[in-house]
PDB file with one MODEL, atoms N, CA, C and O in Angstrom:
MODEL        1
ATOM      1  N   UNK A   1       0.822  -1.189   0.000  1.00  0.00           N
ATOM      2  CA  UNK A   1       0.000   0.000   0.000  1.00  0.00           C
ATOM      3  C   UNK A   1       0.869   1.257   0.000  1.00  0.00           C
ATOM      4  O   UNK A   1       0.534   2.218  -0.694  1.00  0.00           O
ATOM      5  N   UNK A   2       1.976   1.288   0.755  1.00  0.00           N
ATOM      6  CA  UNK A   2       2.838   2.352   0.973  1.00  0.00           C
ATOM      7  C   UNK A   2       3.275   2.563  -0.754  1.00  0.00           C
ATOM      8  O   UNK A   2       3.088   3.636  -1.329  1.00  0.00           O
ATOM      9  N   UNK A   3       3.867   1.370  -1.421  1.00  0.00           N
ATOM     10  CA  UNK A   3       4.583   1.684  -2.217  1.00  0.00           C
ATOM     11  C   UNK A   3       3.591   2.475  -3.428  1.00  0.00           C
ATOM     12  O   UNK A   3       4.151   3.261  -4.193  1.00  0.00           O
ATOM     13  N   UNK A   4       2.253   2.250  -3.542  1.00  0.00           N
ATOM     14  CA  UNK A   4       1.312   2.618  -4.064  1.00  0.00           C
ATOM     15  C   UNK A   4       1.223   3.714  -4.016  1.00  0.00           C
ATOM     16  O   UNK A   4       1.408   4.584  -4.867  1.00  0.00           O
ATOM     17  N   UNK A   5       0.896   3.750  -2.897  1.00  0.00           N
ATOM     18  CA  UNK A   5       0.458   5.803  -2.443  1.00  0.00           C
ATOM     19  C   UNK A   5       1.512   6.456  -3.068  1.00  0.00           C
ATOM     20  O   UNK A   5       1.307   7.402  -3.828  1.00  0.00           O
ATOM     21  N   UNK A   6       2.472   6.093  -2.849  1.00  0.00           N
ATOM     22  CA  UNK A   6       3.890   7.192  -3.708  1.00  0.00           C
ATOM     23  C   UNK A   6       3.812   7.393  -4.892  1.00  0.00           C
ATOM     24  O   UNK A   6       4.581   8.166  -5.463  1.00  0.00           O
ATOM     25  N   UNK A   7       2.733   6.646  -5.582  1.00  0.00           N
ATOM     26  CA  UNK A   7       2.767   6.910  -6.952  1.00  0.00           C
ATOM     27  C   UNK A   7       1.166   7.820  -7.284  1.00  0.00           C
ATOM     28  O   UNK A   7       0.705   8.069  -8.398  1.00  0.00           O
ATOM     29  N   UNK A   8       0.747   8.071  -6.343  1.00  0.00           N
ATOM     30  CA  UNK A   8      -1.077   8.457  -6.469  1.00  0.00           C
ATOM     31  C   UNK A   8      -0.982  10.084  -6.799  1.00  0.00           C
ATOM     32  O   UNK A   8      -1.954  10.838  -6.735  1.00  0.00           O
ATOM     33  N   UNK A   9       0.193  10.436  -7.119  1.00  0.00           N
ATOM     34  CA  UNK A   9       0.376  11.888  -7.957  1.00  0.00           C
ATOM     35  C   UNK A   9      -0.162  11.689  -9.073  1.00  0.00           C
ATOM     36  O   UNK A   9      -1.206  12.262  -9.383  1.00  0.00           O
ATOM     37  N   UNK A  10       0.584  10.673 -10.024  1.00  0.00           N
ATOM     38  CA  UNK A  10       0.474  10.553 -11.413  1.00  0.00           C
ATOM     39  C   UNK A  10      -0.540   9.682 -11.648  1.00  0.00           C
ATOM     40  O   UNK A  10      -1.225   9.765 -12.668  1.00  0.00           O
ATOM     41  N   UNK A  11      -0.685   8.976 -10.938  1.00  0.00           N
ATOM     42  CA  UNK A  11      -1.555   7.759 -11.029  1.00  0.00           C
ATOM     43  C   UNK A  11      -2.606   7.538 -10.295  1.00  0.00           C
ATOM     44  O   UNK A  11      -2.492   7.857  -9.111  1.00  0.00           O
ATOM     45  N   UNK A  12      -3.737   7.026 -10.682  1.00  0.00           N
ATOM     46  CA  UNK A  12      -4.936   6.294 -10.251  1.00  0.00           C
ATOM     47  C   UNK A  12      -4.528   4.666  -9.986  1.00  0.00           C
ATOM     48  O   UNK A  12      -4.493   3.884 -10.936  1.00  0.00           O
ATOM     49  N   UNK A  13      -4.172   4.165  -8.365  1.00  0.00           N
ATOM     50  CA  UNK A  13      -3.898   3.067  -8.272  1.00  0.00           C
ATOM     51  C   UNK A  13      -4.694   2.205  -7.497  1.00  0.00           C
ATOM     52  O   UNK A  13      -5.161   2.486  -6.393  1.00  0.00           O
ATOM     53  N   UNK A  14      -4.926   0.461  -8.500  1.00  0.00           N
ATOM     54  CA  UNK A  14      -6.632   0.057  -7.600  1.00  0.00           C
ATOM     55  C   UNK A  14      -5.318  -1.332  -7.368  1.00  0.00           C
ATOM     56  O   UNK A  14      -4.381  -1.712  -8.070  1.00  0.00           O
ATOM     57  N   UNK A  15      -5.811  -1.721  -6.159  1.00  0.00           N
ATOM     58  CA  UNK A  15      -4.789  -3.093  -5.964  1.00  0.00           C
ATOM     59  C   UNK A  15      -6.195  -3.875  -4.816  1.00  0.00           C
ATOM     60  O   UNK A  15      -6.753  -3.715  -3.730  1.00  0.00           O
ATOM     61  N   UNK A  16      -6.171  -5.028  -6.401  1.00  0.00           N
ATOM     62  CA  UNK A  16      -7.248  -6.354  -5.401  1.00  0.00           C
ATOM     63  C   UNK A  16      -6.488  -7.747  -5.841  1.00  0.00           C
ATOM     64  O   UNK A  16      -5.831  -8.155  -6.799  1.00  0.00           O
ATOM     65  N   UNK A  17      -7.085  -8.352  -4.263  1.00  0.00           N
ATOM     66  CA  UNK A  17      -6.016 -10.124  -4.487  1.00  0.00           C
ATOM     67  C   UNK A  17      -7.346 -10.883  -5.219  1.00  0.00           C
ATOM     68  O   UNK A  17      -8.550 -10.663  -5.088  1.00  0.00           O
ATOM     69  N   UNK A  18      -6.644 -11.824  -6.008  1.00  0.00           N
ATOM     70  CA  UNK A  18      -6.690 -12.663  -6.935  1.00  0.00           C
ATOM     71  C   UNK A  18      -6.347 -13.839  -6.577  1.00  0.00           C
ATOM     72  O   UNK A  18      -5.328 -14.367  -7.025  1.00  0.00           O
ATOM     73  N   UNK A  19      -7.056 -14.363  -5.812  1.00  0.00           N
ATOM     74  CA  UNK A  19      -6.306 -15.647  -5.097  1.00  0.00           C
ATOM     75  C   UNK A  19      -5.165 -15.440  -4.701  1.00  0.00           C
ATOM     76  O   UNK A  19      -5.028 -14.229  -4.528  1.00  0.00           O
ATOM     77  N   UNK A  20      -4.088 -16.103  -4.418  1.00  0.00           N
ATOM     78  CA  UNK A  20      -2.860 -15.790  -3.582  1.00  0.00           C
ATOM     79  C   UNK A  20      -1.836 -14.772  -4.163  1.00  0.00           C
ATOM     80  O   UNK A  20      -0.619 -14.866  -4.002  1.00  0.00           O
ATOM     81  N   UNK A  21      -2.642 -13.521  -5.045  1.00  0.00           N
ATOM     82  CA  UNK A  21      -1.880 -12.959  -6.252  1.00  0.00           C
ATOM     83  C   UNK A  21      -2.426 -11.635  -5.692  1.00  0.00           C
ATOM     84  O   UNK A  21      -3.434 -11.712  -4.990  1.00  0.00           O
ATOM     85  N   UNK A  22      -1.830 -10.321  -5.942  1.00  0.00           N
ATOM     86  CA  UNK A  22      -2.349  -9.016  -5.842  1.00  0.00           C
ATOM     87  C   UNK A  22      -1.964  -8.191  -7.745  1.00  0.00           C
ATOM     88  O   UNK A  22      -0.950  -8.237  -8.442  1.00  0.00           O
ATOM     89  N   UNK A  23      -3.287  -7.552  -7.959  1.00  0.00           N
ATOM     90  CA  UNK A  23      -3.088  -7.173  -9.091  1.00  0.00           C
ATOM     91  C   UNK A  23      -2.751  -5.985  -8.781  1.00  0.00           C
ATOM     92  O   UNK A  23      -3.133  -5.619  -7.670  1.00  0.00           O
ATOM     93  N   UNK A  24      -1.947  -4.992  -9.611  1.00  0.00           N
ATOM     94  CA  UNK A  24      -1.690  -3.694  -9.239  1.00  0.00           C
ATOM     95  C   UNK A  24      -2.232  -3.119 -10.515  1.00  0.00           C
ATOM     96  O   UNK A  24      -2.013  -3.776 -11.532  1.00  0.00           O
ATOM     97  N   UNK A  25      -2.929  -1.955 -10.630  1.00  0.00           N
ATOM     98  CA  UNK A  25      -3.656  -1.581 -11.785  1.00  0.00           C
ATOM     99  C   UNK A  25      -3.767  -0.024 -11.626  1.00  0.00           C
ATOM    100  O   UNK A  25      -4.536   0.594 -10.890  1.00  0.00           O
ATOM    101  N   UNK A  26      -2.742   0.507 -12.557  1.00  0.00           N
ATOM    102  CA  UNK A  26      -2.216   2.400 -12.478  1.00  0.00           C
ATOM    103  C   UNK A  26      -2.810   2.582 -13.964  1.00  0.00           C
ATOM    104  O   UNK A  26      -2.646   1.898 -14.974  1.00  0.00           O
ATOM    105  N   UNK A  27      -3.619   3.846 -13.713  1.00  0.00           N
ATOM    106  CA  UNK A  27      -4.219   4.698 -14.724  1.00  0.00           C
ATOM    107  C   UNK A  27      -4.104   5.944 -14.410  1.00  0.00           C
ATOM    108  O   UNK A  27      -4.484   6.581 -13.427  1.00  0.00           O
ATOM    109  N   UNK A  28      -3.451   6.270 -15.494  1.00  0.00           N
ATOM    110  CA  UNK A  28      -2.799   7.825 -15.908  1.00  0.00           C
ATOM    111  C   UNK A  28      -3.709   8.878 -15.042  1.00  0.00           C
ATOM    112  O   UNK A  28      -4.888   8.601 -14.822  1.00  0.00           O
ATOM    113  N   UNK A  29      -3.317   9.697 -14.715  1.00  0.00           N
ATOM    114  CA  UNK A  29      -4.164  10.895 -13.959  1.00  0.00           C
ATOM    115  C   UNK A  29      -4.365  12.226 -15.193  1.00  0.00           C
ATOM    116  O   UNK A  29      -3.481  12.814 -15.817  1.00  0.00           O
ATOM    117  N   UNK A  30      -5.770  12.398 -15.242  1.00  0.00           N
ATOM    118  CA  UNK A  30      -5.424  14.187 -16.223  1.00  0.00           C
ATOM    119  C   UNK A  30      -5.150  13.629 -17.323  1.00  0.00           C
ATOM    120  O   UNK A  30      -4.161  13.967 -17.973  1.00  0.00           O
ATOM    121  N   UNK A  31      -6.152  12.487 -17.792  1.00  0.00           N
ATOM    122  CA  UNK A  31      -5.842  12.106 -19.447  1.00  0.00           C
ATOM    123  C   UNK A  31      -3.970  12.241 -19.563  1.00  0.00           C
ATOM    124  O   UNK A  31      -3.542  12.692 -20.625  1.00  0.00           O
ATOM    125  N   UNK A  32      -3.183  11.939 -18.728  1.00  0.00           N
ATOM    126  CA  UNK A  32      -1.608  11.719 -19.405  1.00  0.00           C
ATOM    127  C   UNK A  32      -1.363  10.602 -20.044  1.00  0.00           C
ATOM    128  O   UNK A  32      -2.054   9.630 -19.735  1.00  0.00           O
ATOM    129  N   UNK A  33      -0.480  10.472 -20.938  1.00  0.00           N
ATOM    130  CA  UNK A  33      -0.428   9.095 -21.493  1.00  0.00           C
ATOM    131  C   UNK A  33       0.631   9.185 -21.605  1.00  0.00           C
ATOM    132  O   UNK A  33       1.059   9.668 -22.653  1.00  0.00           O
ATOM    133  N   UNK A  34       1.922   8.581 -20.144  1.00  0.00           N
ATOM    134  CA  UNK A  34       3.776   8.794 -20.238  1.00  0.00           C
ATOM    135  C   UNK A  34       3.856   8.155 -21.505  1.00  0.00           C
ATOM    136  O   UNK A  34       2.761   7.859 -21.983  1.00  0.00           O
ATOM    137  N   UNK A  35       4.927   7.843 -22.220  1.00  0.00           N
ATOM    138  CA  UNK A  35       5.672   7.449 -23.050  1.00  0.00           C
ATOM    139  C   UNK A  35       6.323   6.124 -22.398  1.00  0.00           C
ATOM    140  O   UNK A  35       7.128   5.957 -21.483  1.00  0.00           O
ATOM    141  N   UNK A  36       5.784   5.451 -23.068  1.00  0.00           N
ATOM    142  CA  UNK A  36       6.542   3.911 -22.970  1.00  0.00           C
ATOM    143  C   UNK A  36       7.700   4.011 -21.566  1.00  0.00           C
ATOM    144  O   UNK A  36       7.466   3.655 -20.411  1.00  0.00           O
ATOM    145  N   UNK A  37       8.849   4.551 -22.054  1.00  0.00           N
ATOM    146  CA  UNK A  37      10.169   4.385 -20.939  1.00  0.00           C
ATOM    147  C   UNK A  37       9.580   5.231 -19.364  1.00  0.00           C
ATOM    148  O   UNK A  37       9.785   4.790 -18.233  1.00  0.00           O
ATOM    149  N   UNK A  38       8.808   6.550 -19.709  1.00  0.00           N
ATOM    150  CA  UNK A  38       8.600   6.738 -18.361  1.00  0.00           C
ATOM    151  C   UNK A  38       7.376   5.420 -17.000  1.00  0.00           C
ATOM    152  O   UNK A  38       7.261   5.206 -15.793  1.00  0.00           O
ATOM    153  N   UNK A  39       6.701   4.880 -18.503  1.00  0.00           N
ATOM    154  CA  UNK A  39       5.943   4.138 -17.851  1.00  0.00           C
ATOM    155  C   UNK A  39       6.507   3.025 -16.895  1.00  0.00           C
ATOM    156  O   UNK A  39       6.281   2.568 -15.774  1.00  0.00           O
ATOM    157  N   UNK A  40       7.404   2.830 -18.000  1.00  0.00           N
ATOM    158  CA  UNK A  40       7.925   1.208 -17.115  1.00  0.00           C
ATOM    159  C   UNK A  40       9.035   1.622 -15.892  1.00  0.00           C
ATOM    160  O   UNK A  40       9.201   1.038 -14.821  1.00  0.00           O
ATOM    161  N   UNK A  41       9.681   2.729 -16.370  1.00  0.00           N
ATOM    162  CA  UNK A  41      10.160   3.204 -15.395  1.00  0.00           C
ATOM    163  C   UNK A  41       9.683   3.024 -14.241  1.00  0.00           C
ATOM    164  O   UNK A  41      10.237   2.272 -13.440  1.00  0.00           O
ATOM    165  N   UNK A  42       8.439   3.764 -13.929  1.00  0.00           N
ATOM    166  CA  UNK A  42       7.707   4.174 -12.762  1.00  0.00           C
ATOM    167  C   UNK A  42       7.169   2.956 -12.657  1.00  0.00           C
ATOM    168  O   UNK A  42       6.748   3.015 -11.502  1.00  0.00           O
ATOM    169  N   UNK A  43       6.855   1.780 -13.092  1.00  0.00           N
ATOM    170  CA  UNK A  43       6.709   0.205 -12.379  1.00  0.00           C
ATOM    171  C   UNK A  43       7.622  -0.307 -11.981  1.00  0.00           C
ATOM    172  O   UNK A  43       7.433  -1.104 -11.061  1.00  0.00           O
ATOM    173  N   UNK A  44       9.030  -0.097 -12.478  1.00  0.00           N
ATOM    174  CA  UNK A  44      10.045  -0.635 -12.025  1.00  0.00           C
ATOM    175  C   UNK A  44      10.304  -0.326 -10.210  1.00  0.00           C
ATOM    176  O   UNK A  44      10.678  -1.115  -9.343  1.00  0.00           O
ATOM    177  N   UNK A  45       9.895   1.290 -10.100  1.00  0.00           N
ATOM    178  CA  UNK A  45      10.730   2.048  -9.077  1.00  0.00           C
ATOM    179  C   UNK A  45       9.258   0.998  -8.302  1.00  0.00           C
ATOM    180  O   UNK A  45       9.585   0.314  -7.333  1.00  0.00           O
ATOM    181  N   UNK A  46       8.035   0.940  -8.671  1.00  0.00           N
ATOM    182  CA  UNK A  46       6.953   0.023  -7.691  1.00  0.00           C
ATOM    183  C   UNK A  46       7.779  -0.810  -7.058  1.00  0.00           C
ATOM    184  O   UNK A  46       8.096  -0.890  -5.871  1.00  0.00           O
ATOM    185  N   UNK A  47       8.216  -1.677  -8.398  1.00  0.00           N
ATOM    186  CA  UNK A  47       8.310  -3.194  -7.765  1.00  0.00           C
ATOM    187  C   UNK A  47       9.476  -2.753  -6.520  1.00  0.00           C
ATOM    188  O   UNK A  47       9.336  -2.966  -5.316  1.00  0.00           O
ATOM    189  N   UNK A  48      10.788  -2.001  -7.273  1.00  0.00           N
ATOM    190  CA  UNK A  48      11.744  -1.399  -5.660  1.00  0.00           C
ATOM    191  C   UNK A  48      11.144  -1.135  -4.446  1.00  0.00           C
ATOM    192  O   UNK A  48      11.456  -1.615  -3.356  1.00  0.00           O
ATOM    193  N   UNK A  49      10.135  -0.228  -4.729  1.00  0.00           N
ATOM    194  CA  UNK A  49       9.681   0.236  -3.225  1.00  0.00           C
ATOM    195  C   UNK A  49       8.708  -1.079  -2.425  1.00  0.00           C
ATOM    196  O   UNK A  49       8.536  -1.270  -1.221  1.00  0.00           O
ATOM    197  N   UNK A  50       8.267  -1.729  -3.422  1.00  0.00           N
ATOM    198  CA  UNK A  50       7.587  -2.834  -2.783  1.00  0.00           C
ATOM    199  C   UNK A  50       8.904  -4.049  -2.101  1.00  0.00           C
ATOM    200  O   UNK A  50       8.704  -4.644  -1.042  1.00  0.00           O
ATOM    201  N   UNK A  51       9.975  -4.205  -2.787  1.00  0.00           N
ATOM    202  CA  UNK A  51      10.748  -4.871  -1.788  1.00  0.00           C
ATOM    203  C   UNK A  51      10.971  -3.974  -0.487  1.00  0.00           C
ATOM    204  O   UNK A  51      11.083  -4.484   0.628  1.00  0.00           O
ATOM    205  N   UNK A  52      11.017  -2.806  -0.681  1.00  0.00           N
ATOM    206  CA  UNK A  52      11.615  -1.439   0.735  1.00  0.00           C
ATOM    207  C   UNK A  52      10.471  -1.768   1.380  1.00  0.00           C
ATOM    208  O   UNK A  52      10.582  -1.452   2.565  1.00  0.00           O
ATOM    209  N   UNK A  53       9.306  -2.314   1.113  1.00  0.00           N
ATOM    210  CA  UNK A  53       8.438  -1.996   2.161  1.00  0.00           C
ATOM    211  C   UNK A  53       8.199  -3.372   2.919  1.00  0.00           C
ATOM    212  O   UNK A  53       7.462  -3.483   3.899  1.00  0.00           O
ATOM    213  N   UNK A  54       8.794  -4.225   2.438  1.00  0.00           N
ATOM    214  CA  UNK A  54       8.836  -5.654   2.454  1.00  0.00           C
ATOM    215  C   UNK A  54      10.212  -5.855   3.781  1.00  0.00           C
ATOM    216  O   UNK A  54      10.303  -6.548   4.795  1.00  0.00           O
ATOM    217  N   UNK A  55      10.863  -5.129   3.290  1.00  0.00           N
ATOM    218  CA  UNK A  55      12.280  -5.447   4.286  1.00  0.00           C
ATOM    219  C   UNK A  55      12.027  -4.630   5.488  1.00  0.00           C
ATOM    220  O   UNK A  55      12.434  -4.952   6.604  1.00  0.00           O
ATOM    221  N   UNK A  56      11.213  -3.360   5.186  1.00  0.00           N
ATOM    222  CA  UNK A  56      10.826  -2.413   6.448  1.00  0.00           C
ATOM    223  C   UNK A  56      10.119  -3.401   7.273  1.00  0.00           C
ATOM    224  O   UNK A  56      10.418  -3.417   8.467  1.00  0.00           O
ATOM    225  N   UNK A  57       9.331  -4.134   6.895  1.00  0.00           N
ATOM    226  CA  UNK A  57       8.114  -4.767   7.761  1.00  0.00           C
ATOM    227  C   UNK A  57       8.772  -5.978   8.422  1.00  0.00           C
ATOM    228  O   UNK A  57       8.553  -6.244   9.603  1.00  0.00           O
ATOM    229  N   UNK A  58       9.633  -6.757   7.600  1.00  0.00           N
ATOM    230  CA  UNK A  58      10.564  -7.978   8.499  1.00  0.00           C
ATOM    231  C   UNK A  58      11.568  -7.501   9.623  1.00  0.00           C
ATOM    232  O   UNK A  58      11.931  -8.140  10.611  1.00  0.00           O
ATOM    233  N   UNK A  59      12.000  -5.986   9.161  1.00  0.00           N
ATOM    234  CA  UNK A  59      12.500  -5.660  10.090  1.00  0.00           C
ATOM    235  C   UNK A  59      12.089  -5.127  11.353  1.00  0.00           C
ATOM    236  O   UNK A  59      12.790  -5.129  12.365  1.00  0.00           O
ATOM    237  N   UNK A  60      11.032  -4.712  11.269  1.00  0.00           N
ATOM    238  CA  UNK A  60      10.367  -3.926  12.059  1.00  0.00           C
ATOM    239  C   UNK A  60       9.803  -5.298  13.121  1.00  0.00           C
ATOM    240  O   UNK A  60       9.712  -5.175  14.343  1.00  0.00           O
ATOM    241  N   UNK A  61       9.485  -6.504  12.411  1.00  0.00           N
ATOM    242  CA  UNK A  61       8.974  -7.452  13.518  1.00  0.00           C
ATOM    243  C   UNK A  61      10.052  -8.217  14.150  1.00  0.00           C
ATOM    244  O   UNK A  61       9.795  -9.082  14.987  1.00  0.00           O
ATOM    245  N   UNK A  62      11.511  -7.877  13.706  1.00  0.00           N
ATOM    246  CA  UNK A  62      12.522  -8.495  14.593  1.00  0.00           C
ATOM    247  C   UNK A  62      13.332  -7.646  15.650  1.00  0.00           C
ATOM    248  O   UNK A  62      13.966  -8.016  16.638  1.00  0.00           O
ATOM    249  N   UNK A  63      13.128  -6.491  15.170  1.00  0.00           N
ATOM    250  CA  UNK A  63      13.658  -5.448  15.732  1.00  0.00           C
ATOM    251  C   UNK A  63      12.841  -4.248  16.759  1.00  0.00           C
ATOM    252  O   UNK A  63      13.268  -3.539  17.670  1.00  0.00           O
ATOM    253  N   UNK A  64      11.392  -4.411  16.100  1.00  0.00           N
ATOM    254  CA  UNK A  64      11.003  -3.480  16.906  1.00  0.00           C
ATOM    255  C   UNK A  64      10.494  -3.417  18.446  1.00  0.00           C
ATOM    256  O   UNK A  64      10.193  -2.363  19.008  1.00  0.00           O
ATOM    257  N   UNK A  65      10.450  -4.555  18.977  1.00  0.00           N
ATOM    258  CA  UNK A  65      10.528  -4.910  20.114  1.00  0.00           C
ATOM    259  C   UNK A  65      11.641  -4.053  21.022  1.00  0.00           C
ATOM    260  O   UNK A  65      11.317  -3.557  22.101  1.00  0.00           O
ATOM    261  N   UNK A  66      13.209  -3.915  20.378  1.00  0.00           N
ATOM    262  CA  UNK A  66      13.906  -3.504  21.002  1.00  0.00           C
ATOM    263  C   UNK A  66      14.368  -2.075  20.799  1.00  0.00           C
ATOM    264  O   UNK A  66      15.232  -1.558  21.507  1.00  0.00           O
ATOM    265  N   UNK A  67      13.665  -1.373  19.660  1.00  0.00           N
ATOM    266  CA  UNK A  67      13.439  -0.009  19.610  1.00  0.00           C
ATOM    267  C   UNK A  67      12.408   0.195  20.040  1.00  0.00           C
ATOM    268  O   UNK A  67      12.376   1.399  19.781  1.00  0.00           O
ATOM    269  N   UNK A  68      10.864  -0.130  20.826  1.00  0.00           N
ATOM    270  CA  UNK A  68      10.182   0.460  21.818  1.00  0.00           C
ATOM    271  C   UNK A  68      10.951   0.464  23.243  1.00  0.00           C
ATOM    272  O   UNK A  68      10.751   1.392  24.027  1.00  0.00           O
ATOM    273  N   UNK A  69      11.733  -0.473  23.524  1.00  0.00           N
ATOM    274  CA  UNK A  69      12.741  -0.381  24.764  1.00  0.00           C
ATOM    275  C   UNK A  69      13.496   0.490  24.465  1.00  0.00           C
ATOM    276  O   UNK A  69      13.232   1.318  25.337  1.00  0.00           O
ATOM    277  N   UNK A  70      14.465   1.043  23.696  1.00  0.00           N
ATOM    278  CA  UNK A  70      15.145   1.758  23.421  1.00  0.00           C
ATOM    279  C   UNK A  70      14.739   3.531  24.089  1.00  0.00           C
ATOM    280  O   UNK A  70      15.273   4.348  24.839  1.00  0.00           O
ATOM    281  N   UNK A  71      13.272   3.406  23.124  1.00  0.00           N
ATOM    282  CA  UNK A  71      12.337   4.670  23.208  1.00  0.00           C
ATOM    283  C   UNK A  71      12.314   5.051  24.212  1.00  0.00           C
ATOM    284  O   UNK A  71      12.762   6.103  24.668  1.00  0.00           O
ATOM    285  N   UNK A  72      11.541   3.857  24.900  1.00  0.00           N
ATOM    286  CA  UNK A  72      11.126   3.974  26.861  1.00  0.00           C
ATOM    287  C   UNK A  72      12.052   4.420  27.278  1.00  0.00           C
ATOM    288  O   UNK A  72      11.805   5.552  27.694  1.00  0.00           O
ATOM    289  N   UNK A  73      13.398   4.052  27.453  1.00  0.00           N
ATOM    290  CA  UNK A  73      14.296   4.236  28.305  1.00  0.00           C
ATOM    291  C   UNK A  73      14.394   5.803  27.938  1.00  0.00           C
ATOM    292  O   UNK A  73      14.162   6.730  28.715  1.00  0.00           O
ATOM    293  N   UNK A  74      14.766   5.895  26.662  1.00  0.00           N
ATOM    294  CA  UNK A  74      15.254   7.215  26.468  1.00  0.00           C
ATOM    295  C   UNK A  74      14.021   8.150  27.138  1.00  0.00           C
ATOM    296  O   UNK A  74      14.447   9.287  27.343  1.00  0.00           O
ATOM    297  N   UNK A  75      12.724   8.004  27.503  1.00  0.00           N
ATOM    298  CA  UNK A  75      12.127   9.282  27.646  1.00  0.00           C
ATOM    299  C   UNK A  75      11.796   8.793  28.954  1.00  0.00           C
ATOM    300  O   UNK A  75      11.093   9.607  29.552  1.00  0.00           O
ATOM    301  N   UNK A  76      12.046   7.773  29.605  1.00  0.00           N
ATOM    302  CA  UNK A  76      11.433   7.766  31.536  1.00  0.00           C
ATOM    303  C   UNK A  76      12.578   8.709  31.765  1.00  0.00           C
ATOM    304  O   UNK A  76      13.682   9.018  31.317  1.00  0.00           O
ATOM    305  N   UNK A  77      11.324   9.128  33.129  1.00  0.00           N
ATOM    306  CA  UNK A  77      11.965  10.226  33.093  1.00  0.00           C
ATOM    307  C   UNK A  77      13.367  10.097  34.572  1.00  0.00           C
ATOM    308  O   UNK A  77      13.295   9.135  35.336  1.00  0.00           O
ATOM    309  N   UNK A  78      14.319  10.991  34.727  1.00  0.00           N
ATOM    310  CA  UNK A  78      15.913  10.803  35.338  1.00  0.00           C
ATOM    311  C   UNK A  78      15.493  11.498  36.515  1.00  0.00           C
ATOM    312  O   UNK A  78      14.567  12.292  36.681  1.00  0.00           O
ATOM    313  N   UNK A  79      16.598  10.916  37.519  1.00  0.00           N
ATOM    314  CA  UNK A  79      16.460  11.978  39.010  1.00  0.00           C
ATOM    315  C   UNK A  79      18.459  12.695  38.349  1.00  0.00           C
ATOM    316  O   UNK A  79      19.582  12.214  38.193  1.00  0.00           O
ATOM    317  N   UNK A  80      17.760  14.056  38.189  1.00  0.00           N
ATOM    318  CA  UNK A  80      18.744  14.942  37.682  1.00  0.00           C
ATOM    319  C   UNK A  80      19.934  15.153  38.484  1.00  0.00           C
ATOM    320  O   UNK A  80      21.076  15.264  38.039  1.00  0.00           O
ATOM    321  N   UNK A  81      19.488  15.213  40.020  1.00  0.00           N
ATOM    322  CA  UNK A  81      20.530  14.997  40.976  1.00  0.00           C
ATOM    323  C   UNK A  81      21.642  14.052  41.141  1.00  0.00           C
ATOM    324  O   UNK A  81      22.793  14.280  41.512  1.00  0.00           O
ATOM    325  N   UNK A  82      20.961  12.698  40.720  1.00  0.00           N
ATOM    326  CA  UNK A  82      22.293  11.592  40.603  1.00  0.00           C
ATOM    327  C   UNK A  82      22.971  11.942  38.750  1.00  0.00           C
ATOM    328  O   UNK A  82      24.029  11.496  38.304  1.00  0.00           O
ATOM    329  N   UNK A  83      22.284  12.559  38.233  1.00  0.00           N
ATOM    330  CA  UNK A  83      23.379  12.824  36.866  1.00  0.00           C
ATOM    331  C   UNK A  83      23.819  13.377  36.737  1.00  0.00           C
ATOM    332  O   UNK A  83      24.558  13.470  35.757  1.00  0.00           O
ATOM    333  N   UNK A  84      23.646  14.566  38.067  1.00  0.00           N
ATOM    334  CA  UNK A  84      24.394  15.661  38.021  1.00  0.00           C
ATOM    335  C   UNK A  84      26.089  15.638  38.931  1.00  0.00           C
ATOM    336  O   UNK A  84      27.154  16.165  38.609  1.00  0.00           O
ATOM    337  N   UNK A  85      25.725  14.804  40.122  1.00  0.00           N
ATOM    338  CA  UNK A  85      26.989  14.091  40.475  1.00  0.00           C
ATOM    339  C   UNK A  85      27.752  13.136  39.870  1.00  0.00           C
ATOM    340  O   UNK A  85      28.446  12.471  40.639  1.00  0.00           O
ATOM    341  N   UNK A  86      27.813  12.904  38.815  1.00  0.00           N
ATOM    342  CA  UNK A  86      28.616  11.677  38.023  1.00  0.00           C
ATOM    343  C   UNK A  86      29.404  12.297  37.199  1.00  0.00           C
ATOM    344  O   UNK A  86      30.146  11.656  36.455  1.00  0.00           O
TER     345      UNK A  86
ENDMDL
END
């Protein structure tokens, strides 16, 4: 979905599953009709951002456990007095 929206400037984008398949289906915005190379272009950079959003999300379920700890720590809040003697 992410990688979609990035393209919803130029494009009208409808994405439905097809059995274990997702169709992606972009129509020009403002009657444009790119030219062949910009077209495929701009599917190519899809399919990229669809791996980026793919690796964001595996990462995010191995990792993000220990960047909400991270977070916490950083914002509970300090007794200023013992950090101020150290």
């Amino acid at each position: 979905m992410a990688a979609a929206y990035r393209r919803t400037a130029k494009y009208a984008v409808e994405i439905r599953e097809e059995g274990q398949n997702f169709v992606v289906v972009f129509t020009a915005k403002d009657g444009r009709d790119g030219n062949e190379s910009e077209v495929a272009d701009d599917v190519q950079s899809f399919f990229n951002d669809v791996l980026d959003e793919q690796l964001r999300q595996q990462l995010e379920q191995k990792t993000g456990r220990i960047r909400d700890l991270i977070v916490q720590h950083a914002f509970s809040p300090i007794d200023l007095r013992k950090e101020v003697r150290k």
